[in-house]
N, C-alpha and C positions, 0 to 999 in steps of 0.2 A: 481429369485435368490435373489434378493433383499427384498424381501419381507421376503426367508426363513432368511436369516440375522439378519432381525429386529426383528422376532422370538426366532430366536438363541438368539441375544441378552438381550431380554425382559427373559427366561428363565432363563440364567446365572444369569441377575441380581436379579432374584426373590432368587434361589440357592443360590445365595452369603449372599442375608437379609435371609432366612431361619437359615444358617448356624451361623451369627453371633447372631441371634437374641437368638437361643437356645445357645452357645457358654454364652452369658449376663445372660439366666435365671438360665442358670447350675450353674453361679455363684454366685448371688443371693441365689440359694437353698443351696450351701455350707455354705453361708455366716450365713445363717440361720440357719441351723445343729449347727451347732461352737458357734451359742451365744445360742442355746437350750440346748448345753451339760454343755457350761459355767453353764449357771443359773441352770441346776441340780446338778453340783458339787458345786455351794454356797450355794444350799438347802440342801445338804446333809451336817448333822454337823461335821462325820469323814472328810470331804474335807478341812474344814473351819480351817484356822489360830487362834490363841488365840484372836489376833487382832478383828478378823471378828465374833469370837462367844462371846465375847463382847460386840459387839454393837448389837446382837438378843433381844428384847425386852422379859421380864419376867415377865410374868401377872400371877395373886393370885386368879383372882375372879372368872376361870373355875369350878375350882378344892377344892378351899381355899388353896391351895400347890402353892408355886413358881413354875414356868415351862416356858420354852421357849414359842414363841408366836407359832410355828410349831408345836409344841407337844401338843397342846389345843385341847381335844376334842367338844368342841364349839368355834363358830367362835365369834373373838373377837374385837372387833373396840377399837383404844387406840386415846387420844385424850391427847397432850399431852401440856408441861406448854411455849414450845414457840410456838405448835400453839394458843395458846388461847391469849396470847402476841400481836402478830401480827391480829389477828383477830380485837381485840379494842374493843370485848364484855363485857360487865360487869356483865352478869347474866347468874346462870349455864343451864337455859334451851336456852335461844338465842347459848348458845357454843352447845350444844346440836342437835338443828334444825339442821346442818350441818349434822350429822352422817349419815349413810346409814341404814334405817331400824328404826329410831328412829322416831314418828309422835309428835311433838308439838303443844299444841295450846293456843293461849293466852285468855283468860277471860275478864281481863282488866289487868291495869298497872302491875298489883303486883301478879297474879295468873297466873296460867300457869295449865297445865294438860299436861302431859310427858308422854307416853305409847315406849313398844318397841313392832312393830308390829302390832300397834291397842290397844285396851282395855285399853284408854287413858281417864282419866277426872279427874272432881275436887273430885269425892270419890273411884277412884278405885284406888285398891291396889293388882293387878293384876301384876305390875313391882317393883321389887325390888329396894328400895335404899338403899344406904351405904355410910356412910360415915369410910373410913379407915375399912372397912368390920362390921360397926357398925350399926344397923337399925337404919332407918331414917325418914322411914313412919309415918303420923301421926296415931296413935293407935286406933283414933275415926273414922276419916273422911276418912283414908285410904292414899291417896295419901300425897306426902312432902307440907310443905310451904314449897315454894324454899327462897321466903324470909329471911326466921326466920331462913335456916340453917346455924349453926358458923362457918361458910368458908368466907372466904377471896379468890376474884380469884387472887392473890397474893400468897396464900396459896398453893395453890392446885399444885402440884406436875405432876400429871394425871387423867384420867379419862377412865376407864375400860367398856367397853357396851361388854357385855354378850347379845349373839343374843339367841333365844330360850328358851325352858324351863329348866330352872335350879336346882328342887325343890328337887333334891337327895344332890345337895352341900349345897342349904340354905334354903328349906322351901317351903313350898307351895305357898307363895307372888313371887315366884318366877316362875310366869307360863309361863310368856310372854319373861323374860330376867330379867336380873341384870345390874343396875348403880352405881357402886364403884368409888366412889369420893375419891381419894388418895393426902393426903397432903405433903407436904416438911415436913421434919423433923428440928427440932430447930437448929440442930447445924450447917445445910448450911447457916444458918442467919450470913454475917457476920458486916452487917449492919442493921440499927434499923427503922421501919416504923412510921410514921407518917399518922395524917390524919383523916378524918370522911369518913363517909357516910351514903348517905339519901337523901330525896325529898324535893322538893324546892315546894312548894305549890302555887304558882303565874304559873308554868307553867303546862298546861293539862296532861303532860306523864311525869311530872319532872324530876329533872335535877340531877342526881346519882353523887356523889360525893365519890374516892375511894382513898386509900392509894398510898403514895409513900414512896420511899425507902429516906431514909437521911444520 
């Protein structure tokens, strides 16, 4: 008899963790449903408050048309002026390495080879750049001097990566993706910049010198 007891008992208490156990995960899976339905009614733009369709970012370089970041028919990576702030980068392909999809490679100090996808070097022109939706490629050699282009990362507003081929909105340089370099406009200047830059020739990878505000 004692023995059926311990039984008895050993059972219940398995019945009891069954019960509460499924009791937790049932809750869990509601908990889940509720932040599934949430996040499809903030995807959905008729859900959304003026407030919330607001803050949707609107990229140019899909389409060349403004458009919500949802309604892009290519996927778009936005890179934008306080991440690059905080990063502490000074040149646009080091901001760049970051992206998902984006392959960088450096040369030496001053050159770089940027691809989206691959088909990355110092003469391909296989990825489109832009500046403010302005070619940016060199004409001869193909790919940018990232050097030589008149950006300020100061300047730059954001930066658009167009994943894939593009070449019905801009062109056949556009097989691999699109880099739309987007600058601040003059009149959120409400202060004035100072400053140089450039290389300190005493040290091997020199020493970049960039603006500040005053």
């Amino acid at each position: 008899m004692a023995v059926h007891g311990i039984v008895d008992a050993v059972l219940r208490g398995c019945i009891v963790f069954i019960v509460l156990f499924l009791i937790c995960f049932s809750e869990e899976i509601l908990a889940e449903q509720a932040q599934t339905e949430e996040k499809a009614k903030k995807s959905d733009f008729f859900e959304m408050s003026l407030e919330e369709l607001m803050k949707v970012p609107v990229v140019t370089s899909a389409s060349r048309q403004p458009q919500k970041m949802g309604q892009s028919s290519a996927f778009v990576s936005i890179i934008t002026a306080e991440d690059i702030h905080y990063s502490g980068l000074t040149s646009i392909p080091e901001i760049l390495q970051f992206t998902p999809g984006v392959d960088v490679r450096k040369f030496d100090r001053r050159r770089y080879g940027v691809g989206v996808r691959g088909l990355f070097g110092r003469t391909s022109d296989r990825t489109l750049v832009l500046v403010n939706g302005r070619y940016a490629n060199d004409s001869v050699f193909g790919s940018p001097d990232w050097a030589a282009l008149p950006v300020l990362i100061e300047d730059i507003e954001r930066i658009e990566v167009v994943h894939g081929p593009s070449g019905a909105s801009w062109g056949a340089n556009a097989a691999t993706g699109v880099i739309n370099i987007i600058t601040k406009k003059p009149t959120l200047y409400k202060v004035g910049l100072v400053g140089r830059e450039g290389f300190e020739p005493s040290k091997p990878e020199g020493n970049r010198f960039t603006v500040c505000p005053i």
